[in-house]
C-alpha positions in Angstrom: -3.9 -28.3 -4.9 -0.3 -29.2 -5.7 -0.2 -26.5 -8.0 -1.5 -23.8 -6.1 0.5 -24.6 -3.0 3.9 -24.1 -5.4 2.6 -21.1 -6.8 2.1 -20.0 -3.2 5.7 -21.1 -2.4 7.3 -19.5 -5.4 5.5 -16.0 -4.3 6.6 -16.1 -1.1 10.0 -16.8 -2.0 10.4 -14.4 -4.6 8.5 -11.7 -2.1 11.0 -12.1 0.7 8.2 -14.0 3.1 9.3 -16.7 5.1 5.8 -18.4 5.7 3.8 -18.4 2.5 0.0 -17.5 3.2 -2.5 -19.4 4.0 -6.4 -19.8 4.4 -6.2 -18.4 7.7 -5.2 -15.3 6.7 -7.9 -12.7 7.3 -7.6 -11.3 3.3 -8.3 -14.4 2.3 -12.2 -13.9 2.3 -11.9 -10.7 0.4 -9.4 -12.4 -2.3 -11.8 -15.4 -2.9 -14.7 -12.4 -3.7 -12.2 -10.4 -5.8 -11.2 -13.4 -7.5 -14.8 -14.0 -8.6 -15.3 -10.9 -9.8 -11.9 -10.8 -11.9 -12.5 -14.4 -13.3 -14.4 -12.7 -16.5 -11.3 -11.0 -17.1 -9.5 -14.2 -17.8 -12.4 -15.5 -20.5 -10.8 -16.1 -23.8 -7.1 -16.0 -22.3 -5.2 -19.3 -22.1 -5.9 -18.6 -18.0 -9.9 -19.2 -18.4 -9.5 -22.0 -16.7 -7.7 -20.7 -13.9 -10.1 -21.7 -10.6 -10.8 -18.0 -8.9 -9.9 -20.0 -5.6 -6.3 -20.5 -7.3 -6.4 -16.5 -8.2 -7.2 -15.7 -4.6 -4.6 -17.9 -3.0 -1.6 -16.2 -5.2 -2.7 -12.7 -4.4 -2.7 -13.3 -0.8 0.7 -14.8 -1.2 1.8 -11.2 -3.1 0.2 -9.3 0.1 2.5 -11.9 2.1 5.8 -10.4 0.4 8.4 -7.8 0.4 10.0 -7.4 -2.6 8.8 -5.6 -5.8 5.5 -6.7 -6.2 5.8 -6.5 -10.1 8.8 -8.8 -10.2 6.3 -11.0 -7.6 3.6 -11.2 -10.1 5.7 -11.5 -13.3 6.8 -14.3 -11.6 3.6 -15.8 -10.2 2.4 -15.7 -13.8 5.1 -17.7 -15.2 5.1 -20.3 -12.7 1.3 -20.7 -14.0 0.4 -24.0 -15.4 -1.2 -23.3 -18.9 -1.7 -24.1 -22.4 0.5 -21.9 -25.0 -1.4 -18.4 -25.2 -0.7 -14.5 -26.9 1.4 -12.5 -24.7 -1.1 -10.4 -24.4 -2.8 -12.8 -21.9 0.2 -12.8 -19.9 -0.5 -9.1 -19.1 -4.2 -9.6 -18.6 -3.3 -12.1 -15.7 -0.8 -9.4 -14.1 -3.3 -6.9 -14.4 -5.9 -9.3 -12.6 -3.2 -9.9 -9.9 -1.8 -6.0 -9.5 -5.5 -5.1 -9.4 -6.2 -8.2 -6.6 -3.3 -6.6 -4.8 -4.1 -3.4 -4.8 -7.4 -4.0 -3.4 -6.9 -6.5 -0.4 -3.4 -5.5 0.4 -3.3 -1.2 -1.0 0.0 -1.0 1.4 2.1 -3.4 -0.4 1.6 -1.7 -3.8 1.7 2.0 -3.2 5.1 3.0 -2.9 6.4 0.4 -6.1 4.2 1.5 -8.2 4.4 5.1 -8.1 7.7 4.3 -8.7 7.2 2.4 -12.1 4.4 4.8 -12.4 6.9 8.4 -12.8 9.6 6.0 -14.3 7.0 5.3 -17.2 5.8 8.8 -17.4 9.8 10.1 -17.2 10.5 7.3 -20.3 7.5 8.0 -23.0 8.4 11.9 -21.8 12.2 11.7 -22.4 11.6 9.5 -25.4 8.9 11.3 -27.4 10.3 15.4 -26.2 7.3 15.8 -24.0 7.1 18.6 -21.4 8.9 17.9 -18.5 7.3 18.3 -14.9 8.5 16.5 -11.5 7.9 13.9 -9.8 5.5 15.4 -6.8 3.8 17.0 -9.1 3.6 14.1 -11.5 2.4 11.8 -8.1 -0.7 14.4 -7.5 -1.8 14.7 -11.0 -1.6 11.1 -11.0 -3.5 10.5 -8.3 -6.3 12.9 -9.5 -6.5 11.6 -12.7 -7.6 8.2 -11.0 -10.2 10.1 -9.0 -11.4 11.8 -12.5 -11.4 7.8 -13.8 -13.3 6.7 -10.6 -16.1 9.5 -11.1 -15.7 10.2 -15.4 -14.5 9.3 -18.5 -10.5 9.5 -20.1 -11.7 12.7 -21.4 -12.6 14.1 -17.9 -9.0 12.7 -17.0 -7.7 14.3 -19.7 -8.9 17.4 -18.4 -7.6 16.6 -14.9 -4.2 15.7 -16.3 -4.1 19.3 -18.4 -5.0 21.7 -15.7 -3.3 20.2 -12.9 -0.1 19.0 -14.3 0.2 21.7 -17.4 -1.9 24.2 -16.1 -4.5 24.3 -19.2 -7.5 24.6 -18.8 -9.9 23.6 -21.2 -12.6 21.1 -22.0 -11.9 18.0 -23.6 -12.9 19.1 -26.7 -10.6 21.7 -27.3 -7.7 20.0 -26.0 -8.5 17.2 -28.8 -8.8 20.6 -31.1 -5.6 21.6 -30.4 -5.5 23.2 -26.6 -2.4 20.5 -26.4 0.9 21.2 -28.3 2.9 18.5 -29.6 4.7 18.4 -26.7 2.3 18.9 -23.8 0.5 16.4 -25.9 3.2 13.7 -24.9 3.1 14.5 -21.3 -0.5 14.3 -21.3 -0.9 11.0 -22.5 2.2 9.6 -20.6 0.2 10.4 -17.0 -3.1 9.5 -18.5 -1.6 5.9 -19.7 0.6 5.5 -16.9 -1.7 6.4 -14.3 -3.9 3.7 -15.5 -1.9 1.1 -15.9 0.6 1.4 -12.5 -2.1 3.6 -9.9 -5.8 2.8 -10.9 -5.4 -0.5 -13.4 -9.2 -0.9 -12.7 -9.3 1.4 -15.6 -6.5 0.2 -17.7 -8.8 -1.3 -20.6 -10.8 1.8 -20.4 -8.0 4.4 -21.2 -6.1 1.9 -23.4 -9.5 2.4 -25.7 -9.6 6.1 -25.7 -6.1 6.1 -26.5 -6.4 3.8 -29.3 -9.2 6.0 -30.7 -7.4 9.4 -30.4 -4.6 7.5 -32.7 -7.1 6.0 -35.1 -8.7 9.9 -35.4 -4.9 11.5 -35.9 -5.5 13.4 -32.7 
């Protein structure tokens, strides 16, 4: 318990809060069954043994704050007490988190991460000589590419991103053909990737697979 109350501490500080949260908060229910859920995502990290009830607390303590909820959870995860891991769990755990947050507290999220969300899109553009579009219409497609994850596949978002934010339309397959240039190529894979990982991380691990395969296959 003495660990969890500093973590709770340590969010609410970073956050901006000046009460850190507590189990009478009225997202605290919903946390402890999100928690519970999330706690297979954790299985083989150096987190597994993270108690969901320790999972649940933190997040309520992110809804609690004010500042940048990604600087909040970078720095609920270090203040986590664990043995030496990958970095790659490290991520796993802020996913879990931003996720948690997302979900009990949407509010707190929405406007910082569309912000990381088109400054992410803006980079990989800029760095790779994608197409560039702007940022409302970079928000909408982003937006509907989560609904196309919610209802489909990363090809169905792929489709989504294409005819909405480069006005292509085509299926899937022929924008794997070729449908794409180089270029529009880019820009579709920076809203498909960053849309997943900052707007709908429910379906990080799924795009992060279809991306992986399009490199494997040269596409």
């Amino acid at each position: 318990m003495r660990r969890v109350a500093a973590l709770v501490v340590l969010v609410a500080a970073c956050g901006g809060s000046g009460t850190p949260a507590t189990t009478t908060d009225p997202r605290t229910a919903a946390a402890i069954q999100y928690a519970g859920s999330a706690d297979r995502a954790l299985d083989g990290t150096r987190f597994s043994e993270l108690p969901p009830a320790t999972v649940a607390e933190v997040i309520v303590a992110l809804c609690a704050g004010s500042g940048s909820v990604l600087v909040d959870v970078a720095a609920a995860v270090g203040a986590v007490e664990a043995p030496p891991g990958d970095a790659g769990d490290d991520v796993i755990l802020q996913e879990v988190l931003l996720t948690g947050v997302g979900l009990i507290c949407p509010e707190r999220v929405a406007a910082d991460l569309t912000a990381a969300y088109l400054a992410a899109v803006a980079a990989t553009v800029a760095s790779g000589g994608g197409v560039v579009i702007d940022e409302a219409l970079a928000v909408g497609v982003g937006l509907a590419t989560c609904e196309a994850l919610d209802a489909g596949t990363p090809e169905d978002a792929l489709v989504t991103v294409a005819a909405g934010g480069l006005g292509i339309e085509a299926t899937a397959g022929e924008l794997l053909a070729g449908a794409l240039d180089p270029a529009q190529g880019i820009t579709a894979g920076a809203v498909l990737a960053s849309a997943a990982t900052y707007l709908c991380p429910e379906h990080q691990g799924r795009v992060r697979e279809f991306v992986a395969e399009l490199a494997a296959r040269g596409a």
